[in-house]
PASE-244839 format. One record per residue (C-alpha): residue in one letter; x, y, z. Coordinates in steps of 0.001 Angstrom, whole numbers, padded with zeros to 6 digits, always signed. Example, Ala and Ser with C-alpha at 12.3 -4.5 7.8 and 13.67 -1.06 7.14 Angstrom:
BEGIN
a+012300-004500+007800;s+013670-001060+007140;
% end
This chain:
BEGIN
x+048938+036555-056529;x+045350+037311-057136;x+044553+033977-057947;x+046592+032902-054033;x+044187+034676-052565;x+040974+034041-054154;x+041742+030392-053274;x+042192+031397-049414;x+038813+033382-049641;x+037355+030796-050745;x+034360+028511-048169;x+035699+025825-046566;x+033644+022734-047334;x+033115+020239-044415;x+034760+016941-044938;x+032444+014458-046845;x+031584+011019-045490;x+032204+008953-048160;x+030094+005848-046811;x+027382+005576-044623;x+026649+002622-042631;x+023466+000518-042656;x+021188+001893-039970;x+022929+004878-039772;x+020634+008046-039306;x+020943+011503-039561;x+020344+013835-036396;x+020765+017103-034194;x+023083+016699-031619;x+023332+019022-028412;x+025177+018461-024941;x+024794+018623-021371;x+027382+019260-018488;x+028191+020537-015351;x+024236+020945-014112;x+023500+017649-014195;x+026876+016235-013036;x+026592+013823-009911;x+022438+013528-010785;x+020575+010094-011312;x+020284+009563-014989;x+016963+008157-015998;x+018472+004223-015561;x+019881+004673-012235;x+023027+005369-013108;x+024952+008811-011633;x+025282+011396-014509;x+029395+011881-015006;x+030239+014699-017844;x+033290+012804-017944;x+032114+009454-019127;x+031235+008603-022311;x+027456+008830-022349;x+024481+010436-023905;x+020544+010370-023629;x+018343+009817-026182;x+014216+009401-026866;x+014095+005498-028000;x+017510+003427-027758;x+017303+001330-024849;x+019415+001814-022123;x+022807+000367-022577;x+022720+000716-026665;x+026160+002119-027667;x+026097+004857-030618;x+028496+005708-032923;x+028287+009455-033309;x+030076+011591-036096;x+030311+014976-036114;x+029307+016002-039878;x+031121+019356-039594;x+034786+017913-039117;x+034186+014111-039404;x+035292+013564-035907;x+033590+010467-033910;x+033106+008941-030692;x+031304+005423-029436;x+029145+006511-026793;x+026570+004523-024341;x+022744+005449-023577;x+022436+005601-020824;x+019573+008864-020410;x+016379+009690-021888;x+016623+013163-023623;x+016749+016004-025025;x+013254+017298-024480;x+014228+020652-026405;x+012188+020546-029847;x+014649+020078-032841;x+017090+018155-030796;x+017472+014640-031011;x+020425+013288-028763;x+022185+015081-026040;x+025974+013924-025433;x+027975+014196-022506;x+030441+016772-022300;x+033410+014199-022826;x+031528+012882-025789;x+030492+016497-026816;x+034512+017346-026646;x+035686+014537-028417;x+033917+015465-031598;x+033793+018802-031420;x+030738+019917-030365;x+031513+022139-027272;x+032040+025345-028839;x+028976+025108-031349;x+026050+023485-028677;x+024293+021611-031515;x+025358+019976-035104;x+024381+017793-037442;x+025817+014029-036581;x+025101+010726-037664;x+024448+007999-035482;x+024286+004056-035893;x+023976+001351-032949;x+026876-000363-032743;x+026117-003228-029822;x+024666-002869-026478;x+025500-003406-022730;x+023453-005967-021873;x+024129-005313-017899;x+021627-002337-018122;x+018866-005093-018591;x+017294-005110-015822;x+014791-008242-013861;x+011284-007312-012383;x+011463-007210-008525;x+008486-006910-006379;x+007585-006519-002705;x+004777-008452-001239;x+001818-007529-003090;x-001911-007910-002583;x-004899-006327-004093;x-004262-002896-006452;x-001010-002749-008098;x+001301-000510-009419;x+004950-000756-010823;x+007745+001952-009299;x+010636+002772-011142;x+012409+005317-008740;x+012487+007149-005384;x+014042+010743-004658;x+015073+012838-001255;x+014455+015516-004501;x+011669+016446-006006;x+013811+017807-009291;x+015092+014196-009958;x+011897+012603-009369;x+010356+015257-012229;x+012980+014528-014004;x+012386+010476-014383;x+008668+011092-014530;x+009733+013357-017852;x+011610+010350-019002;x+009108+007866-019019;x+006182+010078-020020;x+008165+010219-024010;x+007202+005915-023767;x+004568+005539-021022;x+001236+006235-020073;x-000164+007127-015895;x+003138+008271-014539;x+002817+009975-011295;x+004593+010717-008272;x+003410+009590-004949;x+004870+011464-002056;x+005315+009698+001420;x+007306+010478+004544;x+009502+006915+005844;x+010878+007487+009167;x+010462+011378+009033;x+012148+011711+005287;x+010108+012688+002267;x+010529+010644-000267;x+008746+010908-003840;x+007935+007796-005145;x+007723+007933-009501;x+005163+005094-010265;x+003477+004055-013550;x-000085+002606-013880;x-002513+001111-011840;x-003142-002567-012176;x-005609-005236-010817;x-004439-007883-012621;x-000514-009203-011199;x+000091-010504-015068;x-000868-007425-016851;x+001678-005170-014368;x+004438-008238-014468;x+003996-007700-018343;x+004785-004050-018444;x+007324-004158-015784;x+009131-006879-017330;x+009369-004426-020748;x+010546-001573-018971;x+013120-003896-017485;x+014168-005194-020891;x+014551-001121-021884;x+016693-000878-018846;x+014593+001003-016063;x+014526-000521-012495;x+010881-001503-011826;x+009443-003121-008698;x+006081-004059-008682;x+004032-002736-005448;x+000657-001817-003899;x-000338+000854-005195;x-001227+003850-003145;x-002242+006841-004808;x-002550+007513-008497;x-001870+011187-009006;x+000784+013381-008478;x+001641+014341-004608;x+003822+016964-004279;
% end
């Protein structure tokens, strides 16, 4: 009897994952829900907690993870389609279906593995532009609010260098206008835009305007 219950004392190990994929890397995983449901993600797209998404730093847009809880072994394939978390020690941030599906709900951060597994190549997006003369810049986004504008400007600032916002007023509605660089050369901002296109962001390039923050 003593022995029974010694053995039911005893720690519960996690599950072990006997093999690890090539390519495969070890990170901290955390979620986000309900606050940003119905928001622009940073490639366009509407947040939905109920889709199976997440955001991360580098993967371009469209890059489907495999993500495995290391506490229970439990997985889900999930796309990129956000850039995030900007919380130190915290190195993707799942959707709360994605969060549920491998457990992650009830702790708010584990240890997970991740490995690209293919990509969406529909997130790839082409360089637009309006007619352009003189100065250049290339704009990536435009917001009735201010918080989503920040919020794309936060995005591109992990990759990107001279991100502002330009406020203007179109027909008596503010609109704030997230812009990156200023160019005087049409190849060197085609160049650029054309990357950030490839990474998934919608760029246009445009006359550039202002190049600082106007809020």
């Amino acid at each position: 009897m003593l022995l029974l219950i010694l053995c039911s004392c005893a720690p519960q190990k996690p599950p072990q994952i006997e093999y690890v994929p090539e390519g495969t890397r070890k990170v901290v995983a955390s979620w986000y829900g309900a606050e940003f449901h119905g928001r622009p993600t940073a490639s366009g797209q509407i947040y939905n907690m109920y889709d199976y998404t997440c955001a991360h730093r580098e993967y371009p847009f469209g890059t489907r993870l495999r993500v495995v809880n290391l506490q229970n072994s439990k997985e889900v394939v999930c796309t990129v389609n956000d850039r995030g978390p900007f919380i130190p020690g915290r190195d993707l941030d799942l959707s709360y279906a994605s969060a549920k599906k491998v457990g992650l709900i009830g702790p708010g951060t584990a240890e997970v593995l991740i490995q690209p597994v293919g990509r969406d190549m529909s997130y790839v997006r082409y360089v637009k532009y309006t007619p352009v003369y003189g100065t250049l810049t290339i704009q990536v986004g435009a917001f009735r609010e201010i918080e989503n504008a920040m919020r794309l400007k936060q995005a591109l600032n992990l990759k990107y260098q001279n991100v502002y916002i330009n406020k203007v007023v179109l027909r008596g509605e503010t609109f704030y206008r997230v812009r990156v660089g200023k160019f005087t050369n049409y190849d060197e901002a085609y160049n650029l835009a054309k990357l950030m296109g490839q990474e998934g962001y919608k760029v246009i390039i445009t006359n550039f305007t202002g190049g600082k923050d106007e809020i």
